[in-house]
C-alpha positions in Angstrom: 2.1 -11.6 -3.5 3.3 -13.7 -6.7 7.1 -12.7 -4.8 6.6 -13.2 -1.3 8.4 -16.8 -0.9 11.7 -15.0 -2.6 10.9 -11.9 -0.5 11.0 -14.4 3.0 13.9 -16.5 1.4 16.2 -13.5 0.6 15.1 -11.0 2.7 13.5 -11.7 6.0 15.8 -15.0 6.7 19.1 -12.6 6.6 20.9 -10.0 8.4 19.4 -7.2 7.6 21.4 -4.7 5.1 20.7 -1.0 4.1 19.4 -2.2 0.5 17.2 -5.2 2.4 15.9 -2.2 4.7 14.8 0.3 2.3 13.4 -2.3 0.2 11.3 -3.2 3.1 10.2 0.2 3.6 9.5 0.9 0.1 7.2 -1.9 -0.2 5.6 -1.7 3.2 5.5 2.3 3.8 3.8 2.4 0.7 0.9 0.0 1.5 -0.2 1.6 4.6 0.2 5.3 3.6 -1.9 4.3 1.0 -4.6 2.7 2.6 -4.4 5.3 5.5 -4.9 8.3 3.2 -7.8 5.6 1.0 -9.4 6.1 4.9 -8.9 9.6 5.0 -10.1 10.1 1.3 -14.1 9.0 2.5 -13.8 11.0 5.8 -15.1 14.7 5.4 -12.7 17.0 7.0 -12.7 20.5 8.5 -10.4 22.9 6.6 -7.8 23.4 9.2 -7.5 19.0 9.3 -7.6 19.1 4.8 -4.7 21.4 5.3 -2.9 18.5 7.9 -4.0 15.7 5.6 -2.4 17.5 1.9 0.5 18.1 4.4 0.7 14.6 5.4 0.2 13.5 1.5 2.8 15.4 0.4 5.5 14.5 3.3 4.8 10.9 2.7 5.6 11.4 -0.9 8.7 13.1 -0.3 9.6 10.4 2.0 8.6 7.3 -0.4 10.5 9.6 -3.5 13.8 9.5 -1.2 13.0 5.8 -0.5 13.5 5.5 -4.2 16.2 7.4 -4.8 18.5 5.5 -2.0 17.4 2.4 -4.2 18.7 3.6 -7.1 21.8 5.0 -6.1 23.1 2.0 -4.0 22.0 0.1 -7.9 23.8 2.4 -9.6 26.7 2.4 -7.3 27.1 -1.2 -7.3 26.6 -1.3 -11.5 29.3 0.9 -11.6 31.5 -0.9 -9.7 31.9 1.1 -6.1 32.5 4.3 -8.0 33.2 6.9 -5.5 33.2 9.6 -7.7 29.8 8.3 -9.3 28.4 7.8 -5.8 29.8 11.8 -5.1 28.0 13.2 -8.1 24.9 11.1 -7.5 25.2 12.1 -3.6 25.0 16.1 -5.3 22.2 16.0 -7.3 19.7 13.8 -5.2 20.6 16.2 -2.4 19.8 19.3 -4.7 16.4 17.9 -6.2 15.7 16.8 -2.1 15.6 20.3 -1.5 14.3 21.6 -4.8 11.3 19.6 -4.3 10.9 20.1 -0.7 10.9 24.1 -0.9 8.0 23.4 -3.9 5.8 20.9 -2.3 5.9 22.2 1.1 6.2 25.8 0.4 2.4 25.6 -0.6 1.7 25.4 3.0 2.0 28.5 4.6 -1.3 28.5 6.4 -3.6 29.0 3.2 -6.2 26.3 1.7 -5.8 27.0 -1.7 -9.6 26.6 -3.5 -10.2 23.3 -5.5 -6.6 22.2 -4.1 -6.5 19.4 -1.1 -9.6 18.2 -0.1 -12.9 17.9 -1.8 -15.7 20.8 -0.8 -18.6 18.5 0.1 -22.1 20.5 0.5 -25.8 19.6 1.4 -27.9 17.7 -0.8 -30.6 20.6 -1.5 -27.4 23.1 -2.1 -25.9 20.2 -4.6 -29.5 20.1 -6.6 -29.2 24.1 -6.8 -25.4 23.6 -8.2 
């Protein structure tokens, strides 16, 4: 909050650019997928809806990650003074780790609830005393 009079001055008052966009989003996306999954965190869940949720965690991540990365890049690109062979290279390797880490993160979810992975186990009070 200590930025949001330069935030309205230099981004809400003007056209709207790519960079103004995913800075938005960044800062934005981020707040509610938090607080949704904070919801979702105190809700108990069946094991078919824990699988949707750790799915949902991990897309939003992905997303917010490439969020990042477009951030960076247009940065780095403008530092380096609308390099296009910069922006190529940097256009190959984000693409690469995109798809490296979307074959990890999502390749977990092939149907499976992995124990102690996801959501938490929640049991009875008189089974928790026993534990």
């Amino acid at each position: 909050m200590a930025t949001l009079q330069e935030e309205i001055a230099f981004i809400w008052r003007r056209p709207k650019a790519l960079s103004a966009i995913l800075f938005l989003l960044n800062r934005y996306l981020a707040l509610l997928v938090n607080i949704s999954c904070l919801v979702l965190s105190f809700v108990p869940l069946s094991a078919e809806s824990c699988l949707e949720y750790a799915l949902y965690r991990q897309l939003t991540f992905i997303v917010q990650a490439v969020i990042v990365c477009l951030i960076m890049t247009i940065r780095t690109y403008a530092l380096y003074g609308g390099s296009k062979r910069l922006l190529t290279c940097m256009t190959i390797i984000m693409i690469a780790l995109a798809i490296a880490v979307s074959v990890e993160s999502l390749g977990r979810f092939a149907g499976v609830l992995l124990p102690g992975f996801g959501c938490y186990e929640t049991d009875t009070a008189a089974i928790a005393a026993r534990q």
